[in-house]
C-alpha positions in Angstrom: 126.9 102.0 80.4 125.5 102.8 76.9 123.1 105.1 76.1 122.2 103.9 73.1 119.1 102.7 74.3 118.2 106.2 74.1 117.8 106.6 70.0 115.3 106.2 67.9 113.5 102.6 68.2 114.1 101.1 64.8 111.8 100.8 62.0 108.7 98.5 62.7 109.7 98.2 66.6 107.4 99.2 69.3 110.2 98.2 72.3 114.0 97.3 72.1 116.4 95.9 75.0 120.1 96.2 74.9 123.2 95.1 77.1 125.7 98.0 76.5 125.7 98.6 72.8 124.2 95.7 71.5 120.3 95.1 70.5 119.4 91.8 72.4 115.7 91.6 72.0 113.0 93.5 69.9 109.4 93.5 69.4 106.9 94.6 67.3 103.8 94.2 69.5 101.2 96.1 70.8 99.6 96.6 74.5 101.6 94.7 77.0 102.5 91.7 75.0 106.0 93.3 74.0 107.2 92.5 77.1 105.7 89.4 78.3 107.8 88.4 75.0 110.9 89.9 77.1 109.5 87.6 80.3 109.8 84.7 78.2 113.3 85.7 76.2 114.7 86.4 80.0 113.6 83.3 81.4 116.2 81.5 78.6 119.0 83.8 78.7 121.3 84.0 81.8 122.0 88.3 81.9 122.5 90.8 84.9 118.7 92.2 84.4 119.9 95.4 86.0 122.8 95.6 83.2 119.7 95.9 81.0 118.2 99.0 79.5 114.6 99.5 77.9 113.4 101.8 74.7 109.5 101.2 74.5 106.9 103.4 72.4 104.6 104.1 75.2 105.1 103.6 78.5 101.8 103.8 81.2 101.5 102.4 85.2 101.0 98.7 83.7 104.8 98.8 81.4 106.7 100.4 84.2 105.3 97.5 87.0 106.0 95.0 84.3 109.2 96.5 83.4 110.0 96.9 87.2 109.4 93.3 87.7 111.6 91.9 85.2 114.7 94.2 87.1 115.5 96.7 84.3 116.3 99.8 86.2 117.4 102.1 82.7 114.1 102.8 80.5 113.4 105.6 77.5 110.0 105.9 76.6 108.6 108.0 73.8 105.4 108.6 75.5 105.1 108.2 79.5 102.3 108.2 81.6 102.5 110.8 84.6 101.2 107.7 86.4 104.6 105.3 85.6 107.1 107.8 87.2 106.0 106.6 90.9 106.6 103.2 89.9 110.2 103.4 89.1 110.9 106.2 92.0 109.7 103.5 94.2 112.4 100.9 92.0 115.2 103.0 91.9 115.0 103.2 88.0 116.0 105.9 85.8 113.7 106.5 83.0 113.3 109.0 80.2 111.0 110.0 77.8 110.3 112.5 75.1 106.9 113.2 76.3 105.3 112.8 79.0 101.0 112.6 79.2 98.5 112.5 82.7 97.8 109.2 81.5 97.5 107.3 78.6 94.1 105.8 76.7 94.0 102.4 77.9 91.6 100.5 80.2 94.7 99.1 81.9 96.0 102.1 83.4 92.1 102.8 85.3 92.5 99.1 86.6 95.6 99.5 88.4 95.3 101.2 92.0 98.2 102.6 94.0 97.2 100.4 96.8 97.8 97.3 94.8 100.9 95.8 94.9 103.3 94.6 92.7 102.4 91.0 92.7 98.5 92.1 92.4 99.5 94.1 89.4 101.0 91.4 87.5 98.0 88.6 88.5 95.5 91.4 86.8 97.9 92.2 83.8 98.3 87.5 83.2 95.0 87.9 83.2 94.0 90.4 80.7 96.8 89.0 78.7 95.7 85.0 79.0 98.7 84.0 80.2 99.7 82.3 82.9 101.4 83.7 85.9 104.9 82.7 86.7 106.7 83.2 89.9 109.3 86.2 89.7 112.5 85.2 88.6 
């Protein structure tokens, strides 16, 4: 598989997705929303979600479940929250980062507990976000 996902994000892009080589969806959003845009893009495209792999800015306990949810198991963040790395043990995802921080500033990351699960995790993030919640595809 490509590693490509590993370089710099390009200009103006806060999170990048690629199958092998090739850039199949970018953002330039802030919080969470970059990848509730990648929920949506994946609900139209037919892929092998695990074939996937995930460059995003920052990267706290909220990206990683969302990120784990949508089945990407290869993910580079520039900045990762200490509290993210459990997250994809538990998956079985390899991540990477360039730095990694005891957690990041965001009101997100003191919501989430480690007894919550998965599915709890997503219900609070729809709702921060004002979105709906859809069943796991």
């Amino acid at each position: 598989m490509s590693e490509k996902y590993k370089q710099d994000l390009s200009e103006n892009h806060t999170l990048e997705v690629f199958l092998e080589d090739e850039a199949v969806f970018s953002s330039s959003g802030h919080w969470l929303h970059p990848l509730f845009e990648l929920e949506d893009f994946l609900k139209k495209i037919k892929v092998d979600r695990a074939s996937l792999s995930l460059h995003d800015s920052v990267q706290g306990r909220a990206a990683a479940a969302l990120t784990v949810r949508l089945g990407i198991k290869k993910v580079k963040s520039n900045v990762l929250s200490s509290l993210a790395l459990p997250v994809y043990e538990k998956a079985g995802a390899e991540v990477t980062y360039e730095s990694l921080v005891p957690k990041i500033v965001c009101k997100t990351e003191e919501l989430i507990t480690d007894s919550m699960s998965e599915e709890e995790i997503y219900r609070l993030l729809c709702q921060r976000a004002n979105r709906p919640v859809t069943d796991k595809d």
